[in-house]
C-alpha positions in Angstrom: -10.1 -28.2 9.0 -12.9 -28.7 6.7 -13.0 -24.8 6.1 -9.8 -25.0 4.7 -10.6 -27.0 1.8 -12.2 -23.1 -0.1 -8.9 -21.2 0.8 -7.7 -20.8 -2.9 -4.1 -20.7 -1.8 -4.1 -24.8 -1.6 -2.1 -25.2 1.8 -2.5 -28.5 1.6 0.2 -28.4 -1.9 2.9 -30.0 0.6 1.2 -32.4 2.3 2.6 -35.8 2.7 0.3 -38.8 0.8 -1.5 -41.3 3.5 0.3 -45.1 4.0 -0.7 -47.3 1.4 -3.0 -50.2 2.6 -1.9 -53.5 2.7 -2.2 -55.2 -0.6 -2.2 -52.2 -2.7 1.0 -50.9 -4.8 2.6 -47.4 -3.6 1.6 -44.4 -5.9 4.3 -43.6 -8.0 5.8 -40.4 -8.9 4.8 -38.8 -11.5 6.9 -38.4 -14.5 8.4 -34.9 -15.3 6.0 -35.2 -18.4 2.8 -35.1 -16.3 3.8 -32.1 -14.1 2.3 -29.1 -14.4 3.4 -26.6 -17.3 3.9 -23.9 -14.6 6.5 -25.2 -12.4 8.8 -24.7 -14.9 7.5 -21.3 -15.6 8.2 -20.4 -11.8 11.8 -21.6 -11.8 12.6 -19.3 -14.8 10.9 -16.5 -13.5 12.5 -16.7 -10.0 15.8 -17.3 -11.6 14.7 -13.4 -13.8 14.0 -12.1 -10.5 17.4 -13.3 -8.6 19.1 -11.5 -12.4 17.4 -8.7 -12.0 15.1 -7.7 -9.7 13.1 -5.0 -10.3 14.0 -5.2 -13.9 10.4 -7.6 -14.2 7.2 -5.9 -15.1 4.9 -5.5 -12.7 2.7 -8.6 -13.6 5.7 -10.9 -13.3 6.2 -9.3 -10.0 2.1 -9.9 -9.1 3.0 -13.0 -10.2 6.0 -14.1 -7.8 3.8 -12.8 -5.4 1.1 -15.0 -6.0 3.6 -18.3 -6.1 3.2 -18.4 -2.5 -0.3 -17.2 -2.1 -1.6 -19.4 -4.6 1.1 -22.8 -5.2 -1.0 -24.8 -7.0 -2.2 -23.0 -9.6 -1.5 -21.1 -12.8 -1.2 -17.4 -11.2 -0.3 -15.5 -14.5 -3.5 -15.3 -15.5 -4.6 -13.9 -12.3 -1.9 -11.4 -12.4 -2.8 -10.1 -15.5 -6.5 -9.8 -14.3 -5.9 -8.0 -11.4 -3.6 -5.8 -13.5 -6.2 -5.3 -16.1 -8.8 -4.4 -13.1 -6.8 -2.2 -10.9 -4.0 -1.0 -13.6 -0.6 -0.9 -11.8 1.1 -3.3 -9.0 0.8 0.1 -6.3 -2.7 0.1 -7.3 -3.9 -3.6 -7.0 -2.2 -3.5 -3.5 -4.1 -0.4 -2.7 -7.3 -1.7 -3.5 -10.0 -3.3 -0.8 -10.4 -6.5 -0.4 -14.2 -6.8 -1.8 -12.9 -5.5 -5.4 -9.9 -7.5 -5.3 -12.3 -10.5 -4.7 -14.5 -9.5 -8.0 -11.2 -10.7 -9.6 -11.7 -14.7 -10.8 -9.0 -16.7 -8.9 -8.9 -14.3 -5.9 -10.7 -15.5 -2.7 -10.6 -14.1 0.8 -7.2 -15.2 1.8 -5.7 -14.5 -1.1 -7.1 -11.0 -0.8 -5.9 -10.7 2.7 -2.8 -11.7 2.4 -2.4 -9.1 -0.5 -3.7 -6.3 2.1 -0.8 -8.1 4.0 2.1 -7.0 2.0 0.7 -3.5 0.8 0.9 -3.0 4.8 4.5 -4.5 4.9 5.2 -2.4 1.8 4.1 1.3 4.1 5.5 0.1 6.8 8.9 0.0 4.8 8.5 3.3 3.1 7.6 5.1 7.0 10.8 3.9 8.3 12.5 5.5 5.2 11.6 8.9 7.1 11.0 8.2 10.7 13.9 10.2 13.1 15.1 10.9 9.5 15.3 14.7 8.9 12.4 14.7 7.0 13.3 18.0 4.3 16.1 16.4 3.3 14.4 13.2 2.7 11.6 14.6 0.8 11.1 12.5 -2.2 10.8 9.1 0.2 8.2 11.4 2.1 6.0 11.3 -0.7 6.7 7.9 -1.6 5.7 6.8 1.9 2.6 9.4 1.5 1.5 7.9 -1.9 1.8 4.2 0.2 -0.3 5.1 2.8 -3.1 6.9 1.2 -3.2 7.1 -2.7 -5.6 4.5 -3.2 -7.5 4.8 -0.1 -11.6 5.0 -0.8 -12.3 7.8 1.3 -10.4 11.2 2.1 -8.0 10.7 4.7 -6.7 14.0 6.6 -2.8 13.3 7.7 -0.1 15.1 10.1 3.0 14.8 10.3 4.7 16.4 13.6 8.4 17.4 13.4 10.6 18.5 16.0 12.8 21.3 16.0 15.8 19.1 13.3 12.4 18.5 11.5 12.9 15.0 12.1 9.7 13.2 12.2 8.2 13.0 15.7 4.2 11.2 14.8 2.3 10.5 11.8 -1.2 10.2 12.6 -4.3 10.2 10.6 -6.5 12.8 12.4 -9.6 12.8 10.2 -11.3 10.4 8.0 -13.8 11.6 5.7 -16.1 10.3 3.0 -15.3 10.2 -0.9 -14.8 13.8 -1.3 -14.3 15.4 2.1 -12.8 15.6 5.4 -13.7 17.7 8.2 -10.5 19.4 9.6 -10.3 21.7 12.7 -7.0 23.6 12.8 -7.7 24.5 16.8 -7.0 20.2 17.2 -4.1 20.1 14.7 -2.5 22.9 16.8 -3.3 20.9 20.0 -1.8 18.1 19.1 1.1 19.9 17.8 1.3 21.3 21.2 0.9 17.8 22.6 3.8 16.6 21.0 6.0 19.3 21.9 5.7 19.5 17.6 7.8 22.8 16.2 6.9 22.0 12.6 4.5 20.2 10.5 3.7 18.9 7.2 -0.4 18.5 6.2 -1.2 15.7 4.0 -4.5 14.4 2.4 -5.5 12.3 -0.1 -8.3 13.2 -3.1 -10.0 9.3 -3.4 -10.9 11.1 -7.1 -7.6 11.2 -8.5 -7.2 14.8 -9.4 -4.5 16.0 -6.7 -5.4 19.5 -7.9 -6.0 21.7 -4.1 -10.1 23.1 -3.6 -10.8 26.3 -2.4 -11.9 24.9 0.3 -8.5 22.8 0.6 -6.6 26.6 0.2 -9.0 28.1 2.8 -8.3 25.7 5.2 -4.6 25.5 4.8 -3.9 29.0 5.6 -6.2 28.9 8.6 -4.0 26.6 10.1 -1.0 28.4 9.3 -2.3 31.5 10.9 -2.8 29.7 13.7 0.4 27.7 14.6 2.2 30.9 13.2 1.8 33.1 17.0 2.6 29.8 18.4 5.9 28.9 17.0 4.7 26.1 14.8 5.6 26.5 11.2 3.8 24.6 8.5 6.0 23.3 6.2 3.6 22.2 3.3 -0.1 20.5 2.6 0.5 18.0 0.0 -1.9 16.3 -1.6 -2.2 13.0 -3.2 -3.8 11.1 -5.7 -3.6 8.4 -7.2 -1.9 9.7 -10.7 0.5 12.2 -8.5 0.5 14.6 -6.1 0.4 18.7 -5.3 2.2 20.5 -3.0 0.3 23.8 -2.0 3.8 25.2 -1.3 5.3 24.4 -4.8 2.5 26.0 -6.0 2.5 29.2 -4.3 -0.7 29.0 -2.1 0.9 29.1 1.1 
């Protein structure tokens, strides 16, 4: 277990202390004096959070996060790095492990397990809209959308398939691209409608720049595809595109 001793999450914080040889005098405790100034720090924060939740700012919640990932240790301080690196608590989780590593106090597990609960975190924003009727659930659709792919590195092109209640059948990411594009062919967006026995669906991609705003090239595309699902009975309910500051919808804003 020797590679255990450069995880910076300390799992060894609970571990019991080896029998004392004969001769020698037990350790004692130590005094409440000589503990750590954090521990208390923890219990008063914990207590905030059981008060009020999501009242805490977002690098006291990066902090209770980092209690468990990192128990032997002041985490504040990394908290407020990673906030000062990556800006908000969404955007720390989105970010890759190698930057979150550039981050003093973050090592590889810690950085895993971090990539650990920004999947937990999608997971529980896709069930907020799976076999949901998804028009009527449209502000946890874009919540679940900015989850998935707001602060991916590279442009991600995203369906989801609907049925005929427009309740979500599959999400599926059918293209990824590089920084600023994504090859899309409408004949296999159709096909896979098809496939799925699909009557509606809503485009999604992601702009890894930030700017949401929709490229001609973003425009053209969109109303390829819905000139081809149209003689086919697939309607296209939107192309919404996210970044990392918002999103667009090409349907709020006229285009298709």
């Amino acid at each position: 277990m020797a590679g255990n001793d450069h995880d910076e999450r300390g799992f060894f914080g609970e571990r019991t202390l080896p029998p004392a040889k004969a001769g020698t005098a037990p350790e004692q405790p130590a005094k409440a004096a000589d503990k750590p100034h954090y521990l208390g720090h923890r219990d008063r924060l914990r207590e905030r959070f059981v008060a009020s939740g999501d009242a805490l700012a977002d690098y006291e919640l990066l902090e209770l996060l980092l209690f468990r990932l990192i128990p032997r240790t002041d985490t504040k301080p990394v908290a407020k790095a990673l906030l000062a690196r990556f800006g908000t608590l969404a955007e720390v989780l989105g970010a890759p492990p190698s930057l979150l590593q550039e981050v003093k106090g973050v090592g590889p597990a810690v950085a895993l397990d971090l990539k650990v609960i920004a999947a937990a975190a999608r997971r529980m924003a896709r069930g907020e809209i799976s076999r949901r009727e998804v028009l009527s659930s449209w502000t946890k659709v874009l919540d679940y959308c900015r989850a998935a792919m707001a602060f991916e590195e590279r442009e991600q092109f995203r369906i989801l398939f609907l049925d005929k209640k427009n309740a979500l059948i599959a999400d599926e990411v059918q293209q990824t691209g590089t920084v600023d594009h994504t090859p899309v062919y409408p004949r296999e967006v159709i096909k896979r409608a098809l496939e799925l026995s699909a009557t509606a669906i809503v485009l999604v991609h992601n702009h890894p720049s930030g700017d949401p705003a929709p490229s001609r090239a973003d425009i053209d595309m969109t109303k390829t595809i819905v000139e081809t699902a149209k003689p086919l009975g697939i309607m296209v309910h939107d192309h919404i595109i996210i970044g990392r500051k918002g999103y667009a919808s090409m349907k709020g804003l006229l285009l298709i």
